[in-house]
C-alpha positions as CSV (number, residue, x, y, z in Angstrom):
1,X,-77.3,144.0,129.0
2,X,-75.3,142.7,125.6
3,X,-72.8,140.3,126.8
4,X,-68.9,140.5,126.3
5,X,-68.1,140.7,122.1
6,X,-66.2,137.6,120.9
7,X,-62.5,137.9,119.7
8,X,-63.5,138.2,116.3
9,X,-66.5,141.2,116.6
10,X,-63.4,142.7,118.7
11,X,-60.8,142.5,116.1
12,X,-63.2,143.6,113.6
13,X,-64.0,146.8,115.5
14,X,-60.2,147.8,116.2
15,X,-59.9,147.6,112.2
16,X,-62.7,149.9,111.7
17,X,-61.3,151.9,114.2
18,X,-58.0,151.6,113.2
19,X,-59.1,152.6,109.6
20,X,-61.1,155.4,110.4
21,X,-58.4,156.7,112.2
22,X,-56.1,156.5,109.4
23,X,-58.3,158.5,107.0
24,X,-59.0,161.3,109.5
25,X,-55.4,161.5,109.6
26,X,-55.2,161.3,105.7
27,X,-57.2,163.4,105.5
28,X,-55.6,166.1,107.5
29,X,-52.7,165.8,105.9
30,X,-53.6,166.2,102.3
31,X,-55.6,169.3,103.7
32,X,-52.6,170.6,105.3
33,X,-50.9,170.1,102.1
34,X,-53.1,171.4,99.4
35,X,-51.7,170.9,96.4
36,X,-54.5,172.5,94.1
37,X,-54.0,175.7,96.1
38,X,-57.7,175.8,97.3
39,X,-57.3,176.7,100.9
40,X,-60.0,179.5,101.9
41,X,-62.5,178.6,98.8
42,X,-65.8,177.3,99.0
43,X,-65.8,173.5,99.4
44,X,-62.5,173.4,100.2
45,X,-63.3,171.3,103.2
46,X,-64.6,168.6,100.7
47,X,-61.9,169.1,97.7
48,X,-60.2,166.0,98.5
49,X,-62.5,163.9,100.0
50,X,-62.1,161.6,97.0
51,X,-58.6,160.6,96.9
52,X,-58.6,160.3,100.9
53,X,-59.7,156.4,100.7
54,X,-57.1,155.0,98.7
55,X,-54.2,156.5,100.5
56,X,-56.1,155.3,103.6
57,X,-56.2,152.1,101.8
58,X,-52.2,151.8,100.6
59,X,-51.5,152.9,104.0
60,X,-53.6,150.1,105.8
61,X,-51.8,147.8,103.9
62,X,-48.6,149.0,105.1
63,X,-47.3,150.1,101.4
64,X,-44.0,151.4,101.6
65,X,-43.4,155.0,101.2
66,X,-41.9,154.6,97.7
67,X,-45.2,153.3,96.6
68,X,-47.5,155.9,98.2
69,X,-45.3,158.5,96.6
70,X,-45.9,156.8,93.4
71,X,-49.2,156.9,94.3
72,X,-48.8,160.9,94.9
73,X,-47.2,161.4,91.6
74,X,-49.8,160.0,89.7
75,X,-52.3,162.3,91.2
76,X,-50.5,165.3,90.7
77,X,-49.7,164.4,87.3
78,X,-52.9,162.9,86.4
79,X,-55.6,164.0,88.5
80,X,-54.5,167.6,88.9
81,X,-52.6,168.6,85.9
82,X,-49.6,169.4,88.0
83,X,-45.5,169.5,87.8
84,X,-43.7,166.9,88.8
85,X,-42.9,167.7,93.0
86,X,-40.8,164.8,93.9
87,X,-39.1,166.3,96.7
88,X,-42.4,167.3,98.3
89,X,-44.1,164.2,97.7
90,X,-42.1,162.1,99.5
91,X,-41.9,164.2,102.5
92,X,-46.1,163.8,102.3
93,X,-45.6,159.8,101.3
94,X,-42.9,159.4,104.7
95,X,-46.1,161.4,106.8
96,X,-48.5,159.3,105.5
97,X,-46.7,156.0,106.1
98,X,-45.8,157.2,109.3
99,X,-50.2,156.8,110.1
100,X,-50.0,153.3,109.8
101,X,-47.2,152.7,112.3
102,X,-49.4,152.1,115.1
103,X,-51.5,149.8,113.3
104,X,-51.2,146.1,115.0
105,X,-50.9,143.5,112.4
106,X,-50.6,140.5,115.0
């Protein structure tokens, strides 16, 4: 039987946790949002796989919603050839900041 993990294998595990939490919830969100319209389409599931880990990342850092909206805008302008949205981005940027509020920094 594997004895009791030390404070640090502990802490380390939480983070992963903690993380991978974070970019289900990412994940879910962007989905929800769709922005490319692709809802119902083959591979949809997978469309925005790619863009999942550095929001996960921004919001693991705790980045303020200012700069995950940023973040936003320069994917839609950039990315996905889209309009400007700024209303609609920040609503997204305030949910995905709001994923990282149970994150324990101590």
């Amino acid at each position: 039987m594997a004895g009791k993990p030390s404070p640090e294998e502990s802490e380390e595990t939480n983070a992963r946790m903690a993380m991978k939490r974070i970019r289900v919830e990412i994940k879910r969100i962007v989905d929800r949002w769709d922005p490319i319209c692709l809802r119902g389409l083959p591979g949809f599931s997978m469309e925005y796989n790619e863009v999942v880990g550095p929001i996960s990342v921004l919001v693991r850092k705790r980045a303020s919603v200012e700069d995950i909206q940023r973040h936003l805008d320069r994917l839609m302008a950039n990315e996905w050839n889209l309009p400007p949205d700024q209303a609609t981005t920040r609503q997204i940027a305030e949910k995905m900041h709001r994923t990282g509020a149970f994150i324990d920094t101590a």
